[in-house]
C-alpha positions as CSV (number, residue, x, y, z in Angstrom):
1,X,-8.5,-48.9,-74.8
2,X,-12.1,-47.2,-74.4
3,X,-11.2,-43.5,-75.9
4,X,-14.7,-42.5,-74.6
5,X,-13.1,-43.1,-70.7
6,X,-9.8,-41.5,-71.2
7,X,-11.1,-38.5,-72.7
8,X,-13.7,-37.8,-69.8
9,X,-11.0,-38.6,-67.3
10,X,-8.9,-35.8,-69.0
11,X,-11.7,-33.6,-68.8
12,X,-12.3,-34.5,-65.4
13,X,-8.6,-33.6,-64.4
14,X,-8.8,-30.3,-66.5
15,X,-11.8,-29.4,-64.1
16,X,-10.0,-29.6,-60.8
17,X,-7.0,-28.0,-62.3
18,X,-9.1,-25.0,-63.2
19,X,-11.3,-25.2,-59.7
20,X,-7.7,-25.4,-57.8
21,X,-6.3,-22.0,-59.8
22,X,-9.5,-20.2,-59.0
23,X,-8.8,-21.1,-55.5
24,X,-5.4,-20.2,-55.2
25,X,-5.7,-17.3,-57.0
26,X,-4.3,-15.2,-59.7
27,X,-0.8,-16.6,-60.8
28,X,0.4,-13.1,-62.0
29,X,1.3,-11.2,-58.5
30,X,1.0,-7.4,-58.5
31,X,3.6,-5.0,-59.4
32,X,6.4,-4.0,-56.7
33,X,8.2,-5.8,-53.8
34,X,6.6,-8.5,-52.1
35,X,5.6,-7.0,-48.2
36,X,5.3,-8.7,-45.4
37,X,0.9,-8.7,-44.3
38,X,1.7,-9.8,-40.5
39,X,2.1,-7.0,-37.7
40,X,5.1,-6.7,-35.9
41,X,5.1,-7.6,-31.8
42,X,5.4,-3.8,-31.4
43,X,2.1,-3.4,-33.0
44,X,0.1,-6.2,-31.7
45,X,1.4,-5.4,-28.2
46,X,2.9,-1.9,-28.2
47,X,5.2,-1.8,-25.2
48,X,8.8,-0.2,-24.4
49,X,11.6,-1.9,-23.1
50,X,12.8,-0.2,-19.9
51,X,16.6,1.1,-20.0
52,X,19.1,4.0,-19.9
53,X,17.1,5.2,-23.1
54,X,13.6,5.0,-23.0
55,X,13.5,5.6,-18.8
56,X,17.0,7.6,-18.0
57,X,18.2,7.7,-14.2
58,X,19.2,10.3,-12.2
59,X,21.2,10.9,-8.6
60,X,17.7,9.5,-7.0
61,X,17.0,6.7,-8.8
62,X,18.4,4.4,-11.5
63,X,15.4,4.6,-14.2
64,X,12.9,7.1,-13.9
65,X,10.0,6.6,-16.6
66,X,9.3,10.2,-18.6
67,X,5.9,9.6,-20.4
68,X,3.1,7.2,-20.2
69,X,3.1,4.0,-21.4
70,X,3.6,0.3,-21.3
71,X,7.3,-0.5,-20.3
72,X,8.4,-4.1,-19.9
73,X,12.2,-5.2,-18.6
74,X,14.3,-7.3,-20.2
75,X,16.6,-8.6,-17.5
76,X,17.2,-8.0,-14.0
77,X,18.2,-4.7,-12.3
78,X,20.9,-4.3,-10.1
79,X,20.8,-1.6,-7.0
80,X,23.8,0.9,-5.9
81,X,24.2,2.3,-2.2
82,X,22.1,6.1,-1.9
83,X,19.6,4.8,-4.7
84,X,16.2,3.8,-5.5
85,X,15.5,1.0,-8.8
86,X,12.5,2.8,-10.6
87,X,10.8,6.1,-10.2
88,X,7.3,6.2,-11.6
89,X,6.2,9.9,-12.2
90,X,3.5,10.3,-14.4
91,X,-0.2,9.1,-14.6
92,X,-1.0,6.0,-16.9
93,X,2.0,3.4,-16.9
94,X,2.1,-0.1,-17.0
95,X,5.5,-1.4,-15.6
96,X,5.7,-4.9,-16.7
97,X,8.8,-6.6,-14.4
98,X,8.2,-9.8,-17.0
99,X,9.3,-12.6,-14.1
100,X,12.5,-10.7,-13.4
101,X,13.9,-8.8,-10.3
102,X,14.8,-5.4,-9.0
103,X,17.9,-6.4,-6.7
104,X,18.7,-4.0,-3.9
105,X,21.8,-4.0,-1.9
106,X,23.2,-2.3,1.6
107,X,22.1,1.6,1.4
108,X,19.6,1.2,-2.0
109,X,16.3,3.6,-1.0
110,X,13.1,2.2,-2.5
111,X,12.9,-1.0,-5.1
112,X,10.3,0.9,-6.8
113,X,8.5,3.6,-6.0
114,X,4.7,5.8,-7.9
115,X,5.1,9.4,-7.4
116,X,2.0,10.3,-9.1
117,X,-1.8,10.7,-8.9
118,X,-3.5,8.0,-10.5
119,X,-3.4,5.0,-13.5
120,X,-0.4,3.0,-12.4
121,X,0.3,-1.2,-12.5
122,X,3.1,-3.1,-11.5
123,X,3.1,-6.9,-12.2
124,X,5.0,-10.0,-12.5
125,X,8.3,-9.8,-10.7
126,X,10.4,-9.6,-7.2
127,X,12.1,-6.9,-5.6
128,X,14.3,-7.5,-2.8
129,X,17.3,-5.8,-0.1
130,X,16.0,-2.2,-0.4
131,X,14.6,-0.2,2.3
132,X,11.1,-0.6,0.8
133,X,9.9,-2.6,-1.7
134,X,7.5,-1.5,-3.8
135,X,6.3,2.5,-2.0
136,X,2.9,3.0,-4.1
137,X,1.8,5.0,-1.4
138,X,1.4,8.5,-2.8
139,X,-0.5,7.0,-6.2
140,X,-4.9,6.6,-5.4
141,X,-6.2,3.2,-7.4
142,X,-2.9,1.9,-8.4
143,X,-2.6,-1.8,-9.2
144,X,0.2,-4.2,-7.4
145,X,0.0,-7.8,-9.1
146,X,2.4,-11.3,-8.7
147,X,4.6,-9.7,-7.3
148,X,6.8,-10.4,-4.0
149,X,9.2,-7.8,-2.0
150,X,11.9,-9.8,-0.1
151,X,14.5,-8.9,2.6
152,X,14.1,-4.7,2.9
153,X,14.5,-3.1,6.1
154,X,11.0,-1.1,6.8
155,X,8.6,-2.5,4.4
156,X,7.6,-4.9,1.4
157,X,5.0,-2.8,0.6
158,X,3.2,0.6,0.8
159,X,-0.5,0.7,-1.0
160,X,-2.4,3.9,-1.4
161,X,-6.0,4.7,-0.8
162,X,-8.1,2.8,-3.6
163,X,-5.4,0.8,-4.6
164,X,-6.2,-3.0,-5.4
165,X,-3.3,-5.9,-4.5
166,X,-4.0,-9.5,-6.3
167,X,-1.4,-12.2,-5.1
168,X,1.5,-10.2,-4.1
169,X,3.7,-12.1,-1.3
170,X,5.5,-10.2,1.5
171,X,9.0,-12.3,3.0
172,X,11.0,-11.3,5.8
173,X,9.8,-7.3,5.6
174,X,9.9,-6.0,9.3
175,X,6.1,-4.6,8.1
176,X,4.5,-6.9,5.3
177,X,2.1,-4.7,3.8
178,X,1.5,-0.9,5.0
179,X,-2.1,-0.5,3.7
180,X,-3.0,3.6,3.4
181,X,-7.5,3.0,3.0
182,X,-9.9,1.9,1.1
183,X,-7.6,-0.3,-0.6
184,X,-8.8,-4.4,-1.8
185,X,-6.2,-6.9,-1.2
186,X,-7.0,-10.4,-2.9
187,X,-5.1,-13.5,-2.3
188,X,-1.5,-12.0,-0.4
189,X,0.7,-13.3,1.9
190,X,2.7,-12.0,4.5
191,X,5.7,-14.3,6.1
192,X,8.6,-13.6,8.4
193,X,9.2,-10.1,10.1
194,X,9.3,-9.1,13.6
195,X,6.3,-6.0,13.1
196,X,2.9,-6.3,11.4
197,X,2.1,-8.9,8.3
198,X,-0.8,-6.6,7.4
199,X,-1.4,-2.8,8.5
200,X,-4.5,-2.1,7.7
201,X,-5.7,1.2,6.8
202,X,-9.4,2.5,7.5
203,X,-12.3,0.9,5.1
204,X,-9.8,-1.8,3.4
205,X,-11.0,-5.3,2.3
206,X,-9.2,-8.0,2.7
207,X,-10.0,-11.6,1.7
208,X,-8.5,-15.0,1.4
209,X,-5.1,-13.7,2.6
210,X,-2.6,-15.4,5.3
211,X,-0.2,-13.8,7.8
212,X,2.7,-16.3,9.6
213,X,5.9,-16.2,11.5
214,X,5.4,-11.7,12.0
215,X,4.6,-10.3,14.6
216,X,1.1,-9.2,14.7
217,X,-0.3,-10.9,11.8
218,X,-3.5,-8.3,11.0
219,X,-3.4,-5.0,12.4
220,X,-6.7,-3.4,11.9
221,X,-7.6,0.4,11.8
222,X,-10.8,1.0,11.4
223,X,-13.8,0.2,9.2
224,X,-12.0,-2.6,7.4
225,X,-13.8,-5.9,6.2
226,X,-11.6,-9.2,6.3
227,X,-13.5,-12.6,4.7
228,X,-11.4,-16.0,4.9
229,X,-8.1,-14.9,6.0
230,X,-5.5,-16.7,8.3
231,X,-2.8,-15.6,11.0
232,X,-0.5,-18.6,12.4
233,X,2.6,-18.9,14.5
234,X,2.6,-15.2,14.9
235,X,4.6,-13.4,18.1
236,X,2.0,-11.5,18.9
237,X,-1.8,-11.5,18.1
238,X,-2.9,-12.9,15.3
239,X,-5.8,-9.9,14.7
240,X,-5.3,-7.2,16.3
241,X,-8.4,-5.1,15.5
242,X,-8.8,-1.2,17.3
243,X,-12.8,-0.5,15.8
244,X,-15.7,-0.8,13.8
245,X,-14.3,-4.2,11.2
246,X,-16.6,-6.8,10.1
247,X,-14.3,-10.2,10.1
248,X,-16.1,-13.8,8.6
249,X,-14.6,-17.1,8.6
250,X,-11.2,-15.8,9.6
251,X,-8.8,-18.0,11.8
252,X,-5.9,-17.7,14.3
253,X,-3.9,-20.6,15.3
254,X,-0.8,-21.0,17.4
255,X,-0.1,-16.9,17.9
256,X,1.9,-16.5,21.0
257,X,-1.0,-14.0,22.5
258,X,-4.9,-13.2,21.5
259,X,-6.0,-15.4,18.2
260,X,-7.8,-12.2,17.8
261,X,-8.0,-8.6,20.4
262,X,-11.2,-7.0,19.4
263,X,-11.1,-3.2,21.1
264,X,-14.3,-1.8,20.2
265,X,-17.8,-1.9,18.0
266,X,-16.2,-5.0,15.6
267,X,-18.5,-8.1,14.7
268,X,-16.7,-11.4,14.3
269,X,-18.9,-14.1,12.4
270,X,-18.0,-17.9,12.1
271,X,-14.3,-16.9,13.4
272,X,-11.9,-19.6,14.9
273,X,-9.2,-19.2,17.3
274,X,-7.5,-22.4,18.6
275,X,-4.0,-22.8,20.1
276,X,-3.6,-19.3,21.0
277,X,-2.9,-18.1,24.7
278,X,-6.4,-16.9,24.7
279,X,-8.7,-17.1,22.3
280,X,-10.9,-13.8,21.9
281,X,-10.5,-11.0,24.4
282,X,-13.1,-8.2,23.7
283,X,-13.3,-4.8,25.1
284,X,-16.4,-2.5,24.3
285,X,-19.3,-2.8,22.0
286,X,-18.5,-5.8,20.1
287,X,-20.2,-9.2,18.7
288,X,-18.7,-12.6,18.3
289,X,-21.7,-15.0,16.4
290,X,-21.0,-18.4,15.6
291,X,-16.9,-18.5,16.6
292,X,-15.1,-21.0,17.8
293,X,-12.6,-21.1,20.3
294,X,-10.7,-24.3,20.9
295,X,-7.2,-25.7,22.7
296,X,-6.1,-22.1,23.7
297,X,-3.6,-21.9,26.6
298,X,-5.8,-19.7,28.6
299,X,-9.3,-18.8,28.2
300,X,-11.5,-19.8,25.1
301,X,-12.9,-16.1,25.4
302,X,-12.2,-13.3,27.9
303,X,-14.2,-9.6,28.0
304,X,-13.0,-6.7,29.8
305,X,-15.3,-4.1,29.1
306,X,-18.9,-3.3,28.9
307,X,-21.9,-4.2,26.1
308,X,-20.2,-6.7,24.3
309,X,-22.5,-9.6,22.5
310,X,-21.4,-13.5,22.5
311,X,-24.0,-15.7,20.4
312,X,-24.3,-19.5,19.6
313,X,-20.4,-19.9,19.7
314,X,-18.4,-23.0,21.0
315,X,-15.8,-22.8,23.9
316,X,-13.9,-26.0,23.9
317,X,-10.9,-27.6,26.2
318,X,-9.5,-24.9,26.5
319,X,-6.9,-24.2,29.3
320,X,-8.8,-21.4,31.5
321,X,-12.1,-20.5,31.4
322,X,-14.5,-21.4,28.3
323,X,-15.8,-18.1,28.5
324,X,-14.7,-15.2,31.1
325,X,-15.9,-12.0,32.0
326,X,-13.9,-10.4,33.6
327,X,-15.0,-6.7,34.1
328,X,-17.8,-4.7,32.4
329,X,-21.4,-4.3,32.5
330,X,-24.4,-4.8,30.3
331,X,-22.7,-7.8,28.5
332,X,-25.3,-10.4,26.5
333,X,-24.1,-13.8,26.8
334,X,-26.3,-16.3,25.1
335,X,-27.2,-19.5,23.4
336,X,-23.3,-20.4,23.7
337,X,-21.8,-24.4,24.2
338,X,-19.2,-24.5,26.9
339,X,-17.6,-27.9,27.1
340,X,-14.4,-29.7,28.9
341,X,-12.3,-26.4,29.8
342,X,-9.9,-26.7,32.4
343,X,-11.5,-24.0,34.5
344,X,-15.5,-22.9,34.6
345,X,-17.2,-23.4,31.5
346,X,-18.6,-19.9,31.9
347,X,-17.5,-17.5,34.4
348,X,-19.5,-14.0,35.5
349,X,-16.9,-11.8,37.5
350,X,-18.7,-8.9,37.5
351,X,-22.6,-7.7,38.2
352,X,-25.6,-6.7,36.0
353,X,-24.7,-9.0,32.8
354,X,-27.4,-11.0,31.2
355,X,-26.6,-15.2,30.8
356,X,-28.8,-17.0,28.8
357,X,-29.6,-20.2,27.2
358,X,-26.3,-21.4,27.2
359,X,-25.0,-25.1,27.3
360,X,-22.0,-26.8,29.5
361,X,-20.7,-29.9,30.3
362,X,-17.4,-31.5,31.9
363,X,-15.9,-28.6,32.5
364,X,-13.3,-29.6,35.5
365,X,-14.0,-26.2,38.0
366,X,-18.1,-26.0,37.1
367,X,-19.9,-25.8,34.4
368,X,-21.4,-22.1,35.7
369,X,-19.7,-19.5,38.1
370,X,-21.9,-16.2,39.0
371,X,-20.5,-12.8,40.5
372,X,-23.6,-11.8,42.7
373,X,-26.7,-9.3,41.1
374,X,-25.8,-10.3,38.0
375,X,-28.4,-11.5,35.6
376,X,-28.9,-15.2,34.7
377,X,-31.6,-17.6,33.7
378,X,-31.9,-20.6,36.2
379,X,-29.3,-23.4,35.7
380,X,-31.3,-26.8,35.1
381,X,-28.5,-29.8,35.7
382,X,-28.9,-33.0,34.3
383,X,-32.4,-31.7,33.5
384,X,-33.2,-35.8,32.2
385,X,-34.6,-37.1,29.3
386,X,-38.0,-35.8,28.1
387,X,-37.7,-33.1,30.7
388,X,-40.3,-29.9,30.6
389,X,-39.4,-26.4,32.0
390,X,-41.0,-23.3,32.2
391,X,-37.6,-20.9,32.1
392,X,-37.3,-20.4,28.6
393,X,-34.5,-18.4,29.4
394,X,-32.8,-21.1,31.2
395,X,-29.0,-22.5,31.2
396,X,-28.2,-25.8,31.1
397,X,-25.7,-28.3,32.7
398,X,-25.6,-31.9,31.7
């Protein structure tokens, strides 16, 4: 045996046994009892569990939280007849539902309800069979997310001025979501309920959200901007909107009157309204800019009322007129497409409107139909190809 080998070998091995100690450690622990170093759940996430203790109940309501906090529930809560679920009373609370449920039955008041100023959330969970769902409409800039109100008898949900509403969903509430103002409602849904999916207070936002099977699907106040929303199968309107709201690349199918009933000074931008009774009806002061209106029962778009604007839009086989006016003055109808309605592709009824530049073809009563001393640029028919014309201003039948 070569000595020489086995002794470096054992020195070798000594090495690493003294490089693994001094990376271990010191073998001798310090004096006392060993401690865990971890923090507890508390402390990572301080939060309170909501019961009789931390949040006692009243003859009002069955938990009523005393101080701010962070309060989380552990399993569901049941309702009793003459009482709400949870009373929210001061400023700064996080009420957690943690994918369980508030459960209302015959004569329970509100699921849960903010009855303070400011600083409140409410997430993750479902509240169902009270009167109201979830009333946050006393709180300004509370915060309502996941969560959906089910069943109750008035509403689903009551939102305060400021307050901002990410992916709640509204089912079989006789008023989906009672919006105060000012509030920002992301991603909701409102289905089932004879009123309104959405009533909309003044200078709300509303995007990407969908109204079906209500009533009126979107009832708008005033000052409100809605971007990418959806009403279907509604019994009334699908957008009902009284003044001054800025809708864009909304749509209304299927609702059993207007897709959308624009009262006064509202612009409508890349809008569509198909299998409605009518399509658009507009009353005062209003634009519609790039909208479609397609396969509604009656006409593609009517106006009953003066100054209203219609711009490069599409009236398509519909089952009345492409485009009506029926009453008003100083109406601008121009650079619109009119094609294969069942009645006129675009119908004047009443004197000094201006009709300009527009297109329409196959429409089964006319293409054109003019009330006399109103305004209108000469109709060119079947003006051929490579034609030349001096009317800049004229309409076109082909």
């Amino acid at each position: 045996m070569n000595h020489k080998h086995l002794a470096g070998a054992t020195g070798i091995a000594a090495l690493g046994f003294v490089f693994v100690l001094a990376a271990w450690g010191p073998l001798d622990p310090p004096d006392g009892p060993i401690t865990s170093t971890y923090k507890t759940l508390t402390e990572v996430e301080p939060r309170i569990p909501l019961n009789a203790e931390t949040a006692p109940g009243d003859a009002d309501y069955l938990f009523k939280i005393p101080k701010s906090g962070s309060y989380y529930l552990t399993g569901n809560i049941k309702g009793v007849p003459g009482k709400g679920g949870i009373l929210i009373g001061v400023s700064r609370v996080t009420l957690d539902l943690n994918g369980y449920a508030v459960e209302g039955v015959n004569g329970a008041t509100n699921g849960i309800r903010v009855n303070t100023d400011h600083g409140v959330t409410i997430r993750n969970g479902n509240i169902f069979d009270f009167e109201v769902g979830v009333d946050a409409y006393e709180t300004s800039g509370g915060r309502l997310e996941n969560l959906t109100s089910t069943g109750n008898t008035v509403v689903g949900f009551k939102v305060g001025p400021g307050a901002t509403v990410t992916n709640c969903i509204s089912i079989s509430n006789p008023t989906g979501f009672n919006i105060f103002a000012d509030a920002t409602l992301t991603g909701c849904v409102a289905t089932g309920g004879a009123g309104r999916g959405f009533d909309i207070g003044q200078g709300s936002t509303l995007s990407h959200c969908n109204a079906t099977k209500v009533g009126t699907g979107f009832y708008i106040d005033a000052q409100a901007v809605l971007d990418h929303c959806a009403a279907r199968d509604n019994t009334s309107h699908g957008f009902n909107v009284l003044e001054s709201a800025v809708l864009s690349d909304c749509s209304a199918y299927s609702n059993a009157s207007a897709g959308f009933l624009v009262t006064a000074r509202s612009r409508l931008t890349r809008c569509h309204a198909g299998g409605n009774v009518n399509g658009f009806y507009l009353v005062e002061g209003n634009s519609v800019v790039e909208c479609t209106a397609s396969s509604n029962t009656g006409d593609g778009l009517t106006i009953s009322g003066n100054s209203n604007t219609v711009e490069r839009s599409t009236f398509h086989e519909n089952g009345g007129d492409g485009l009506r006016l029926f009453e008003g003055v100083g109406n601008s109808i121009d650079g619109n497409l009119a094609t294969y309605n069942t009645l006129y592709g675009i119908y004047i009824n009443d004197s000094d409107n201006l009709t300009v530049r527009n297109r329409a073809r196959g429409n089964a009563q006319g293409n054109y139909q003019f009330v006399a001393n109103t305004d209108y640029g000469v109709v060119l028919t079947n003006p051929g190809a490579g034609f030349t014309s001096s009317a800049a201003w004229a309409n076109f039948a082909y």
